[in-house]
C-alpha positions in Angstrom: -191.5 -134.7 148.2 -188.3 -134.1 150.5 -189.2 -137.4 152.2 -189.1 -139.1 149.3 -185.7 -137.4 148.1 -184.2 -138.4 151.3 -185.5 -142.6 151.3 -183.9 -142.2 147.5 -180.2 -140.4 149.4 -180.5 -142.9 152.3 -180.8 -145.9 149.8 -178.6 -145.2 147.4 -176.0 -144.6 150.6 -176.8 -148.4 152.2 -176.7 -149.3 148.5 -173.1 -147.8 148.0 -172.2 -149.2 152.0 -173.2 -152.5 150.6 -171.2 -152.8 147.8 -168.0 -151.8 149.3 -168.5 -154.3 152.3 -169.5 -156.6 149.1 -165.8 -155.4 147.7 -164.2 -155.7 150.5 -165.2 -159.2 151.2 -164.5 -161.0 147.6 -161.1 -159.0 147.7 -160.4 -160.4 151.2 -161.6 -164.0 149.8 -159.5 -163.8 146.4 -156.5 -163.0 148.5 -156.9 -165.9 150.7 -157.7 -168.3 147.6 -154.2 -166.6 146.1 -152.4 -167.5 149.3 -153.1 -170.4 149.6 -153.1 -171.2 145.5 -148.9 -170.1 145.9 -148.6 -172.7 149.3 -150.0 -175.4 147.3 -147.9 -174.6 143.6 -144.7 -174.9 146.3 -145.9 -178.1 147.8 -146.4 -179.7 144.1 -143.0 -178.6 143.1 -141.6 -179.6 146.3 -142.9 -183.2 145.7 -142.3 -183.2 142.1 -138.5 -181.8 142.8 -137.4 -184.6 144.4 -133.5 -185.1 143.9 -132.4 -188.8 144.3 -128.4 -188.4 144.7 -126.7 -191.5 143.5 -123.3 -192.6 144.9 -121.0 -195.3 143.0 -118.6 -197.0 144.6 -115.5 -198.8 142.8 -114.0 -201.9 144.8 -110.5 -202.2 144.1 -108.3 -205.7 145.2 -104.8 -206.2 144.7 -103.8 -209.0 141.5 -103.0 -211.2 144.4 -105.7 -211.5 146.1 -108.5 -214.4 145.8 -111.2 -211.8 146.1 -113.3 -212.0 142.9 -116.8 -211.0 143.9 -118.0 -208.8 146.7 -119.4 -211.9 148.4 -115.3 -212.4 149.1 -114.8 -209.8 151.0 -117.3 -210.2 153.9 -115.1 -210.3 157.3 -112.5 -208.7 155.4 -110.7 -205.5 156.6 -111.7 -202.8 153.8 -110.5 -199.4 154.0 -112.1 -196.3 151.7 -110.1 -193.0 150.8 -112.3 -189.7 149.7 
């Protein structure tokens, strides 16, 4: 009978050894599926997130001048002020 008491101890110790490997492993595997869940929600947004930055330019000529479409001005000197 003692034998038997101890194949029941020694089994229900590899069973409990078992499932905390078992534990330890979907843990481990749900941490890397979180990590790398959080590295792909960035890259979406990254992509998605996209500013285009727009920049208008006015063209200004004096009355005098001929200049009446931007076509007019090529080989012209033309200064900009920020």
């Amino acid at each position: 009978m003692k034998k038997n008491n101890k194949k029941k101890v020694n089994v229900k110790k590899i069973c409990i050894i078992v499932a905390i490997v078992l534990t330890v492993l979907v843990l481990a595997a749900v941490g890397i599926g979180f990590y790398y869940y959080q590295k792909s929600i960035k890259a979406l947004e990254t992509i998605a997130n996209q500013n285009t930055e727009i920049t208008t330019y006015g063209v200004y000529v004096m009355k005098d001048s001929k200049a009446e479409a931007i076509e007019d001005l090529n080989g012209k000197q033309v200064a900009s002020q920020r």
